[in-house]
C-alpha positions in Angstrom: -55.9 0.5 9.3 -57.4 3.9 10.5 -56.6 2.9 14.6 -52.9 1.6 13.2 -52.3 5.4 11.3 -53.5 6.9 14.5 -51.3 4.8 16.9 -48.5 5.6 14.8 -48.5 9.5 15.0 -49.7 9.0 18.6 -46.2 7.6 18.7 -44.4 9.6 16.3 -41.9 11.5 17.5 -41.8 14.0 14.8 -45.3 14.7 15.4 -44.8 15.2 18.7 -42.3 17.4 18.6 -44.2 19.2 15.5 -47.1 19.5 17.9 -44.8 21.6 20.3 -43.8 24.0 17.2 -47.2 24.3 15.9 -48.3 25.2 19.1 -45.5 27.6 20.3 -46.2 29.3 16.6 -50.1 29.3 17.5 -49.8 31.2 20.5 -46.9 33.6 18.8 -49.6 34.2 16.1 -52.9 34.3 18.2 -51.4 36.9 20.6 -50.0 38.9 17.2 -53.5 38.9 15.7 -55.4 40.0 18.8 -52.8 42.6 19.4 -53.2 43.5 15.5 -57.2 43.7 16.4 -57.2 46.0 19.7 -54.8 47.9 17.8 -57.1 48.1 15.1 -59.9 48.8 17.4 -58.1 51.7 19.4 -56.8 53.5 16.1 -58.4 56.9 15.9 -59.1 56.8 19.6 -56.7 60.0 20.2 -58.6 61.9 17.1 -61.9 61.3 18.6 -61.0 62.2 21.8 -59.2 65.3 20.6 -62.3 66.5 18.4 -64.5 66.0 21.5 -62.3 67.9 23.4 -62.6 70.9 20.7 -66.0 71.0 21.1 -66.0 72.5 24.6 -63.8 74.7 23.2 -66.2 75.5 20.5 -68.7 75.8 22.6 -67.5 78.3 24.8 -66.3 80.5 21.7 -69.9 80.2 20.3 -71.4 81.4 23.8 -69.1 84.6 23.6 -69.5 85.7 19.9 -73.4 85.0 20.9 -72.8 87.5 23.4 -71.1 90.3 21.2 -74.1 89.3 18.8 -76.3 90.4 21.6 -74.8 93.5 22.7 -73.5 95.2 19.3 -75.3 93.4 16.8 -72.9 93.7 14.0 -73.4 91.4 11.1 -69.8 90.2 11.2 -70.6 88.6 14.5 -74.0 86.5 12.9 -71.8 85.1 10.8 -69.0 83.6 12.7 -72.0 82.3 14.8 -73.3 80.5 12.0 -69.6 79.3 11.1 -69.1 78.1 14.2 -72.4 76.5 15.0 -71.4 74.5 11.4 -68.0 73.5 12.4 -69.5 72.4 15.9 -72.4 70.3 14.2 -69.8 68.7 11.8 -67.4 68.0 14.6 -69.9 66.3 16.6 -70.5 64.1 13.6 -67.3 63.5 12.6 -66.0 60.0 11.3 -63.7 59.5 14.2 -65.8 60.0 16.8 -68.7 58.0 15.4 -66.0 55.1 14.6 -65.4 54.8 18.5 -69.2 54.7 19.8 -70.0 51.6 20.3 -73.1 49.3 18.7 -74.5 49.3 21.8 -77.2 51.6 22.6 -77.2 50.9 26.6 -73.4 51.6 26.5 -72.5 54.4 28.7 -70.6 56.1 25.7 -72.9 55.8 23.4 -76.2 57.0 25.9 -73.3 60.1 26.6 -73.2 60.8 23.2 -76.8 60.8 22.0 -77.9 63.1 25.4 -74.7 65.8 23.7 -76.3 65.6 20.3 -79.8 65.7 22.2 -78.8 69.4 23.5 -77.0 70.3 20.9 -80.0 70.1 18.7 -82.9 70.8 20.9 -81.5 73.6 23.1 -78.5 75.1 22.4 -77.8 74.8 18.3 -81.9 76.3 17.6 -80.9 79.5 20.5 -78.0 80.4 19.1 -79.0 80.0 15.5 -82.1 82.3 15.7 -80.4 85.5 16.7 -82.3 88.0 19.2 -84.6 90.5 17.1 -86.2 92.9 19.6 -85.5 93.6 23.4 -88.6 91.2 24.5 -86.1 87.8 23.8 -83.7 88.5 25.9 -84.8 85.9 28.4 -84.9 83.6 25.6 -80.8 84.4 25.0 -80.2 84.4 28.6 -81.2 81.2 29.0 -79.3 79.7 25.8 -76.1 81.1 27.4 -76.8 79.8 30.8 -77.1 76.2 29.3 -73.7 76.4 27.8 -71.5 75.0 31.0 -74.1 72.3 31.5 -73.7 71.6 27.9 -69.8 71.4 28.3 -70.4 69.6 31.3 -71.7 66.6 29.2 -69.0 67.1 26.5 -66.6 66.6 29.0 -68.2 63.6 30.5 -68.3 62.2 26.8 -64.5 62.8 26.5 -63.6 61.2 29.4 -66.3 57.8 28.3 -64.2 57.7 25.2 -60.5 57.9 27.0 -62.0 55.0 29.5 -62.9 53.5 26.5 -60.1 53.5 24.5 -58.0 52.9 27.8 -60.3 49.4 28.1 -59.3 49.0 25.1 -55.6 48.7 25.6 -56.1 46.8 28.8 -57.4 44.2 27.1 -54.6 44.3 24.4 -52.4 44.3 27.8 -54.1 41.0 29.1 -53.8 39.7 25.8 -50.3 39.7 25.6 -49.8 38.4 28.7 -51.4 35.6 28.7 -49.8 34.6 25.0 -46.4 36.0 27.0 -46.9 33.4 29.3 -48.2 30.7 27.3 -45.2 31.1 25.0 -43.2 30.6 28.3 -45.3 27.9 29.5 -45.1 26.1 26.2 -41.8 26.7 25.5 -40.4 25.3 29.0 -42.8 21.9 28.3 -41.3 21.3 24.8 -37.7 22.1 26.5 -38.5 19.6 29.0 -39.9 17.0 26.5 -37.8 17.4 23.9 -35.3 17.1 26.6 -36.5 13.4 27.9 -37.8 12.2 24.6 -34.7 13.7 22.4 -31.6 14.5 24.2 -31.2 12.2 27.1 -31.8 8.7 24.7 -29.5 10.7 22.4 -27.0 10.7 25.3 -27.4 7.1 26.1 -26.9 5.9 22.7 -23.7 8.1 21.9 -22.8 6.0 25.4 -23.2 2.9 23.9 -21.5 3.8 21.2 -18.3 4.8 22.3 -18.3 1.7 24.5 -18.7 -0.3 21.5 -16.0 1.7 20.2 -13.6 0.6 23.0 -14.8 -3.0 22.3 -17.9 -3.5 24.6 -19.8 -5.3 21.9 -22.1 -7.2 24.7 -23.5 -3.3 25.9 -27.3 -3.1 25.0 -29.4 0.1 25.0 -33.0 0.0 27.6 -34.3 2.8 24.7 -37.8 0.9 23.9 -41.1 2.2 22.5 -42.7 3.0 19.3 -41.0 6.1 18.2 -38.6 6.8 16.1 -36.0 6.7 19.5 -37.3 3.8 20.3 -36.9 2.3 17.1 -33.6 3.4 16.6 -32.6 1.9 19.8 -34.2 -1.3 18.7 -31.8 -1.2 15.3 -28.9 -0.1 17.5 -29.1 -3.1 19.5 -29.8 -5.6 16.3 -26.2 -3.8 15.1 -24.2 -4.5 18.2 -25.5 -8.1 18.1 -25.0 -8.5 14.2 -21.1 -6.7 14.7 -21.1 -8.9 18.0 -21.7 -12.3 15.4 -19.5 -10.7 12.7 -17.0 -9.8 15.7 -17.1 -13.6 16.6 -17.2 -15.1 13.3 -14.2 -12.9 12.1 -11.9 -14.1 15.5 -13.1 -17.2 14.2 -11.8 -16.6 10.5 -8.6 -14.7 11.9 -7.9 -18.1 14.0 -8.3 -20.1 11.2 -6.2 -18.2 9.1 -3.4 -17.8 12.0 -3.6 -22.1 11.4 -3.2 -21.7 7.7 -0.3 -19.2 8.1 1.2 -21.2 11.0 1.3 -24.4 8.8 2.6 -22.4 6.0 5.5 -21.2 8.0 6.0 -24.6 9.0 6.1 -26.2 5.3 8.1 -23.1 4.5 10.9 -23.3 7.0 10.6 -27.5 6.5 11.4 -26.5 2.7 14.0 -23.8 3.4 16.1 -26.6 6.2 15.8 -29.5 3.9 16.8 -27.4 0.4 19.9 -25.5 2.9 20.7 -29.3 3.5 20.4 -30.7 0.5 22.2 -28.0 -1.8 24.6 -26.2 0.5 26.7 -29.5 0.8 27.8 -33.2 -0.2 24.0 -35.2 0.9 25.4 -37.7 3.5 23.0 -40.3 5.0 22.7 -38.1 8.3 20.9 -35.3 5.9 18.4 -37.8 5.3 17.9 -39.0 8.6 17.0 -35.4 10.2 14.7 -34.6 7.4 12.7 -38.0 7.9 13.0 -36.5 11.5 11.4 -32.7 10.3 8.5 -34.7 7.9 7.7 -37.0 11.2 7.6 -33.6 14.1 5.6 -31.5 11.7 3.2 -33.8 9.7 2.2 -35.9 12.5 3.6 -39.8 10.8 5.2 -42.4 11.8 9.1 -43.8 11.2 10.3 -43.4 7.9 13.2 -44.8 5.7 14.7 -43.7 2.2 15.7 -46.1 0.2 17.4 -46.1 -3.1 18.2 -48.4 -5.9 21.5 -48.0 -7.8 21.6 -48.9 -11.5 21.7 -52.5 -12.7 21.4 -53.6 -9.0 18.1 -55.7 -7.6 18.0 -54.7 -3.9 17.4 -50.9 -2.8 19.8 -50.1 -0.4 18.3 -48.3 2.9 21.0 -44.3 2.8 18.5 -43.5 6.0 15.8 -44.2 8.4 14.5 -43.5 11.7 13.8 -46.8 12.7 14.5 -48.7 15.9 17.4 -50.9 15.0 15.2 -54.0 16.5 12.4 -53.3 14.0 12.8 -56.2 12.0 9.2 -56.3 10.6 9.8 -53.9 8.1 11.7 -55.4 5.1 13.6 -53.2 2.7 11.8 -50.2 0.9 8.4 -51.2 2.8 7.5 -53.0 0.2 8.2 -56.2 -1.6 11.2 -55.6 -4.4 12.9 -52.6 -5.5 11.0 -53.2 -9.0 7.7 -52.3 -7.0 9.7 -49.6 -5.5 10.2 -47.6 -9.1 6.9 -48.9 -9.9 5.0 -45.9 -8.3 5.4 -43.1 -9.7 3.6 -40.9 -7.8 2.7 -40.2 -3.6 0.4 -42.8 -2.7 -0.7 -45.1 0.3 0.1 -48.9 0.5 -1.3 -51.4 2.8 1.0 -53.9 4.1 0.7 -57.1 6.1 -0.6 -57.0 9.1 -2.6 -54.4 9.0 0.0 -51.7 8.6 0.1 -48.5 6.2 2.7 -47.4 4.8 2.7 -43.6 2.9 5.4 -44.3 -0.6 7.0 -41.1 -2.4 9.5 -41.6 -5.3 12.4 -39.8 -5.2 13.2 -38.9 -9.1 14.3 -35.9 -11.0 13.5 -35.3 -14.5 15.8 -38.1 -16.0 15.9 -40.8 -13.6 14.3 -42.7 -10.8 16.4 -43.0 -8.0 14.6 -44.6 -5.4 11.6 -44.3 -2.9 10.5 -42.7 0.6 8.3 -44.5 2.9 6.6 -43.1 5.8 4.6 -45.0 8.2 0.8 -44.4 8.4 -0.9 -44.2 12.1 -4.4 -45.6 11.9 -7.1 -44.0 11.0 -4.7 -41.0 9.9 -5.0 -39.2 6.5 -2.9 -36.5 5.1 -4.6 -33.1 4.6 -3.9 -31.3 1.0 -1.5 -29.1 2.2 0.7 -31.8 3.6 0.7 -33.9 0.1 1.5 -30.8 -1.4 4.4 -30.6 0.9 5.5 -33.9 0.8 5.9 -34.1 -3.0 7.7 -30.9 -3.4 10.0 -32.3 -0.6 10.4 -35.5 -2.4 11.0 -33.6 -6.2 13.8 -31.8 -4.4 15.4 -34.6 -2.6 15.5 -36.8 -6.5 17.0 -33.9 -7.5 19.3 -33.3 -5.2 20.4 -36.9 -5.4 20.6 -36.6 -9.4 23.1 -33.4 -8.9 25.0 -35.2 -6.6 25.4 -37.8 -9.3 25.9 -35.7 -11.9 28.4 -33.8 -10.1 30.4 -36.6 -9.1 30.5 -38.1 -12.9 31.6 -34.6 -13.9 34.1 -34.7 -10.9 35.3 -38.3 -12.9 35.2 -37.1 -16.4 37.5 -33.7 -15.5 40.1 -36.0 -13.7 40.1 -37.8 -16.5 40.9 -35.4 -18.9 43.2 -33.5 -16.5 45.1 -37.2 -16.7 44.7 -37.3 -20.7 46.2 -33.3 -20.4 48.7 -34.4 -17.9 49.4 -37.5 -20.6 49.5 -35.4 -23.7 51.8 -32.6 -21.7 54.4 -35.0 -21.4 54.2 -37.2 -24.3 55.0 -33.6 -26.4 57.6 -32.3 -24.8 59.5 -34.7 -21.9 59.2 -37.9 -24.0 60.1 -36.5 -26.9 62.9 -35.1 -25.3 64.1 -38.1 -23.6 63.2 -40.1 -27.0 65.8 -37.8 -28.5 68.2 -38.5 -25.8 68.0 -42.7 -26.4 69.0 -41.6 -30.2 72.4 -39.7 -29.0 72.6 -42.8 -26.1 72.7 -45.5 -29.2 74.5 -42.8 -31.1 77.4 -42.4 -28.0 77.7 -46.2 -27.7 80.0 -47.0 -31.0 81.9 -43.8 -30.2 83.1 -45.3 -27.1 83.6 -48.8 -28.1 86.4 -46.8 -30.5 88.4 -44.8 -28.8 89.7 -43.0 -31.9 86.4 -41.4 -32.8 86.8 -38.7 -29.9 85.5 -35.7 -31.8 82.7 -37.3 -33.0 81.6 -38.2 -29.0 81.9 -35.1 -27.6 80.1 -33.9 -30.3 77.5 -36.3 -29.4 77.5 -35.4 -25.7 77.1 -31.9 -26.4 74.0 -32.5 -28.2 73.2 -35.0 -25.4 74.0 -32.3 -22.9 71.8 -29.9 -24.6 68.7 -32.3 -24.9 69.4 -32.9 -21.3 68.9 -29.3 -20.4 66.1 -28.6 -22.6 64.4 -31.7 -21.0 65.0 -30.5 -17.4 63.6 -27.0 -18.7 60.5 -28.5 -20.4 59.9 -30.3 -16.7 60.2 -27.2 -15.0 57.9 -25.8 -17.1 55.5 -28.7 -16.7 55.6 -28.4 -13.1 54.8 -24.8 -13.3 51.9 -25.4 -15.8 50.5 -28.1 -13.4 51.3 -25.5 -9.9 49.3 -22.4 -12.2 46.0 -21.5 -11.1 43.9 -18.5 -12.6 41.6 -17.4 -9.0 38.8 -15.4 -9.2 40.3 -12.0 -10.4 40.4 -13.5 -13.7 43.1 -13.8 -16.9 44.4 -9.8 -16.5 45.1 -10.2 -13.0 47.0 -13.2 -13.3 48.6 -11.7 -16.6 49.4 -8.8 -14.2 51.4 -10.8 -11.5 53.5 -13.1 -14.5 54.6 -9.4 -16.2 55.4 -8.7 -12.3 57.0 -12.1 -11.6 59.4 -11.6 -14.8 59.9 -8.4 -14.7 61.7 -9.5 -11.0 63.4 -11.6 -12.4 65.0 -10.6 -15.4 65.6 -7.1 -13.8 63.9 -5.5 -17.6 60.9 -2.8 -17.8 57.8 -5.1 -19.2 54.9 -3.3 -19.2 51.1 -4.6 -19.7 48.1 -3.8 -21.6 45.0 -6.3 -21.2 41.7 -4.7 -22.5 39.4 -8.5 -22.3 35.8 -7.0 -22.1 33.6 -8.4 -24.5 35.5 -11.5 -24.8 34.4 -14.8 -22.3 37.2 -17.0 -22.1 37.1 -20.8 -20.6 39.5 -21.6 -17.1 41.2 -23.8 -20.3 41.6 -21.1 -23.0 42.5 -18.7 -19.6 45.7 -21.7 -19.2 47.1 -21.8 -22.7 47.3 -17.9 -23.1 48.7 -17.5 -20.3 51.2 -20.3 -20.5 52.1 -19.0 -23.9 52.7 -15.8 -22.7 54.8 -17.3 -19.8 56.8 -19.3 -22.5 57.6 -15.7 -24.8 58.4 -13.9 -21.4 61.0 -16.5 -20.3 62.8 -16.5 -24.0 62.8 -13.1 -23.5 64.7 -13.3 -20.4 66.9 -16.5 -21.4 67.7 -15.7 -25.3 66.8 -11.9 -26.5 68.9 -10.1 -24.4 66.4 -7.4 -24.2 66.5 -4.1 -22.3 62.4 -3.6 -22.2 59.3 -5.5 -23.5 55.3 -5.6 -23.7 52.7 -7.3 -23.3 49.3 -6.7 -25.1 46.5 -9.2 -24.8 43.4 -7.8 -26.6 39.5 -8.0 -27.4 39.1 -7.8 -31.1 36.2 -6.1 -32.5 34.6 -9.2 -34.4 35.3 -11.1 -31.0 38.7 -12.9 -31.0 41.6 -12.2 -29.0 45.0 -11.3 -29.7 48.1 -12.0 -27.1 51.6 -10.5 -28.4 54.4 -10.6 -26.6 57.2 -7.9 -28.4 60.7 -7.2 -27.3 63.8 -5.1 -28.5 66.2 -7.9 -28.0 68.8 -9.3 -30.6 65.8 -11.1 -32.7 65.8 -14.6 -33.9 68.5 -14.8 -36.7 68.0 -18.6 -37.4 65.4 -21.0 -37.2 64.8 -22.7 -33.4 65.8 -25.7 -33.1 64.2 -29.4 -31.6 64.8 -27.6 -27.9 64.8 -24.0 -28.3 62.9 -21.6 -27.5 60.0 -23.8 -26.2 58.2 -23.7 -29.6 57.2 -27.1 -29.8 55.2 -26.9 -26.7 53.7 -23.2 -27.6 52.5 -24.4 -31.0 51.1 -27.3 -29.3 49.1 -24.8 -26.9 47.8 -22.6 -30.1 46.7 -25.8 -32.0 44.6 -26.7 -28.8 43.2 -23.3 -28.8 42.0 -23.3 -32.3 44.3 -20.6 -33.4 47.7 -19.6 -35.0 51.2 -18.6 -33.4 53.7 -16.6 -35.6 57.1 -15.4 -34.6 58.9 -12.8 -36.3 61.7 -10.5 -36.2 61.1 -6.6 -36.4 62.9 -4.8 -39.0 65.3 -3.0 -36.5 65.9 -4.6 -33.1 63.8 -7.3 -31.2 60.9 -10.5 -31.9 57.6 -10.3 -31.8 55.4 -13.6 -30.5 51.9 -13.3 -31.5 49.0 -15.8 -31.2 45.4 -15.3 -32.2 43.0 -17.6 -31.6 38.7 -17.1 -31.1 37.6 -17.9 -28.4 35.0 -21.3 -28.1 32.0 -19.0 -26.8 32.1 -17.6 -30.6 33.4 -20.2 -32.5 30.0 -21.4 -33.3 28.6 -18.2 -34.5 31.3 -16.5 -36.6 33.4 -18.4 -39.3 37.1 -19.0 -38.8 37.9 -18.2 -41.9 36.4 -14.6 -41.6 38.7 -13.6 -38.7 41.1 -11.0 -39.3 44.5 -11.1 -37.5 45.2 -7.5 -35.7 47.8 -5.2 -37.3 50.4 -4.1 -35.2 52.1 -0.6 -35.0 
């Protein structure tokens, strides 16, 4: 465990590159602190050496007030000996010059100093405090003051060992700094270099690798190795360009798969959006069939395929399409045995037939009926994936239905022909057969006139009423052609209100104008017919019989939903009741009865008839009571 902790901060590059700090910040504060000591040791170098310079100074000023002490012997002069021999004695003891002597007794400076204080206090401090009392000392004086510049001589020497001294001193300190100066260098150059290979350059080659991953190079590899972090990381950064090199593969792989997926989703898609366009944007004729058995086979990978279909109460299927050869003769009708096992399958599903053969059965059937069956043959060994059951049985759901419109739509075809033969029937039954029924009367009614001659007044009263019912026949056939010739388009009842006020107004050569305010009211193409046509019928009396300068036209929405159609002119009115043939009332009562509602005609109190039908229409019939509709007042 020990040798593992060890060979893992041998390795570490954080310690190595905290060894270079901690030893760039020894050497910073080794060379601070020796500095800090010389610096200590040199302070009150300059004091000392200025005090021992003072004492040569004192010195020579004790020698010459020793000598005025000699030659006047004035008491002033004894004292300032003795003041001066005291400063002197306290100078030469003085803390700063002791601090710089050395421990050292052998030392030069200190064997200087001890010979200074040596003289100073066996010769020259006990002459020159004993002053002279009688002539006979004079050589004792004499000799005091010729040992002064010997004296000095030594004080000087011990100045100048205490400037060499304090000079060593800062050499040292010099050194000192040097050497830290260029250790710092030294050190600071290896970590630079270090730090350089160990740091920056792997740095470099990894930021490398990365931006060639980057630009899609997932096969680079880094050659960074070792035990340090570097190496570790380069280790990790290769495990991540192989993992995103896997994930890189796997997700081309996914990205492939799911190009398939939306590939054979396009394919079912545009298979479904061909084969509905087919089925519902036209009259499903046997060649439909045939090129969607054609799309199934080219995109699900089967064989030849035929639809077949069974119509009601018959036993056989009959076969609308197929893609067989026609000398495939082993393949009976439906694939399979009788139509009854045909509609017996409800659902997609695979049947085995003689010989080996497969053959893939979906019924074609809508939501009320069965219609039939589509067979697809089966290769061997093949089997149909989800997405291609899926796709066959929305296929075969919309071709049933498609088949069940077409049905429909052709027995809704059937039933409107019929009715538009029963309208057609019941048209002429009320107005051209009555009419020519009426006719056969006057015939039998002319016949006795003319076997006696004598009765002439009577006949050609006869065969004016005969020539009237004649002309009101020939009317009520132009009318019917008209009403059999009118179509309402796709601008709806105003517009084709708009062109009749037009088309009369032409033709009578009479102002009409038009108001038709329909919103809110949904009117059938048959309501659409008999307003109109009743409208038609008012406008043409209005041209034939009212002798009218101007009339209107208002067709209207109610408020509680029903609609209004009048028809008012300012004609001569109608000053007797219409006859069998006038007017064309028969045929527009007829037309208000079908519509559920009334027709009144009346005459206005002045000048002119008013025609006005009201009826509600079918789409409210249901939901609001007849007898609550109120007819519109008119102004």
């Amino acid at each position: 465990m020990r040798r593992l902790l060890v060979n893992k901060l041998q390795n570490s590059l954080l310690l190595r590159l905290g060894g270079m700090f901690a030893a760039i910040t020894v050497l910073a504060v080794a060379s601070m602190s020796t500095s800090w000591m010389v610096a200590e040791t040199t302070q009150g170098s300059g004091k000392a050496i200025n005090l021992a310079g003072s004492l040569r100074m004192q010195s020579w000023r004790m020698a010459s007030i020793y000598q005025r002490l000699l030659q006047d012997g004035k008491p002033e002069y004894r004292e300032s000996l003795q003041q001066a021999v005291s400063q002197f004695d306290g100078d030469l003891k003085a803390g700063p010059i002791l601090a710089v002597l050395p421990a050292d007794e052998t030392a030069p400076l200190k064997r200087v100093y001890r010979q200074v204080e040596s003289d100073w206090r066996t010769q020259i401090k006990p002459g020159l405090v004993n002053p002279p009392a009688a002539s006979g000392a004079t050589l004792t004086n004499a000799a005091v003051l010729d040992s002064i510049p010997g004296f000095v001589a030594r004080i000087n020497d011990l100045v100048k060992q205490i400037e060499d001294a304090a000079e060593a001193k800062i050499l040292v300190m010099r050194v000192i700094l040097g050497a830290a100066v260029i250790a710092t260098i030294l050190v600071v150059a290896l970590s630079i270099y270090l730090v350089k290979n160990i740091l920056v350059h792997p740095l470099r080659d990894l930021l490398e690798v990365a931006d060639q991953i980057g630009q899609g190079n997932l096969a680079v590899r880094t050659d960074l190795t070792g035990e340090d972090e570097i190496g570790r990381l380069g280790q990790a950064f290769n495990h991540m360009a192989e993992d995103l090199s896997k994930l890189y593969q796997n997700l081309e792989g996914r990205v492939e798969e799911k190009t398939a997926e939306l590939t054979i989703a396009n394919r079912s898609l545009e298979l479904l959006y061909h084969s509905i366009a087919r089925l519902y944007n036209g009259p499903v004729a046997p060649d439909t069939y045939a090129i969607l058995l054609k799309d199934l086979e080219n995109v699900l990978g089967v064989g030849h395929g035929l639809a077949c279909l069974v119509e009601a109460g018959e036993t056989r299927a009959r076969v609308i399409a197929s893609t067989l050869r026609p000398d495939r003769s082993d393949v009976d009708l439906c694939g399979l045995m009788s139509c009854a096992e045909c509609l017996a399958h409800s659902a997609l599903a695979v049947h085995s037939l003689q010989g080996g053969r497969r053959v893939l059965s979906l019924p074609l059937k809508d939501t009320e009926q069965h219609y039939g069956v589509l067979q697809l043959e089966m290769p061997p060994g093949r089997e149909l994936a989800p997405w291609q059951t899926q796709l066959l049985d929305a296929l075969s759901r919309h071709i049933g239905i498609a088949i069940g419109t077409a049905r429909r739509t052709e027995q809704s075809r059937r039933l409107s022909l019929l009715e538009e033969r029963a309208a057609l029937a019941r048209e002429l039954h009320d107005s051209l057969a009555q009419s020519l029924a009426y006719m056969k009367i006057q015939v039998s009614r002319l016949k006795p006139f003319i076997e006696h001659p004598g009765a002439g007044s009577e006949a050609a009263e006869v065969l004016a009423e005969l020539r009237e019912g004649l002309n009101s026949a020939y009317r009520q056939l132009r009318e019917l052609l008209t009403t059999f010739r009118l179509r309402i388009e796709g601008e709806g009842l105003a517009a084709a209100l708009q062109t009749t006020v037009t088309e009369f107004a032409g033709r009578g050569d009479i102002p009409i104008t038009l108001e038709a305010h329909l919103a809110g009211c949904t009117l059938t193409s048959n309501e659409e017919i008999h307003t109109l046509q009743i409208v038609r019928e008012a406008l043409s009396n209005v041209l034939n019989h009212a002798q009218a300068r101007q009339a209107e036209v208002r067709v209207l929405c109610n408020s509680d939903g029903s609609v209004s159609a009048t028809v008012t002119d300012d004609g001569i009115g109608v000053h007797q009741p219409a006859g069998a043939h006038h007017y064309g009332m028969t045929i527009m009562e007829e037309r208000a009865r079908n519509l559920g509602g009334t027709l009144s005609v009346e005459s206005l109190p002045a000048f002119g008839t008013r025609v006005t039908l009201h009826f509600m229409p079918s789409a409210r019939r249901d939901t609001i009571p007849i007898h609550s509709v109120q007819l519109p007042t008119h102004p």
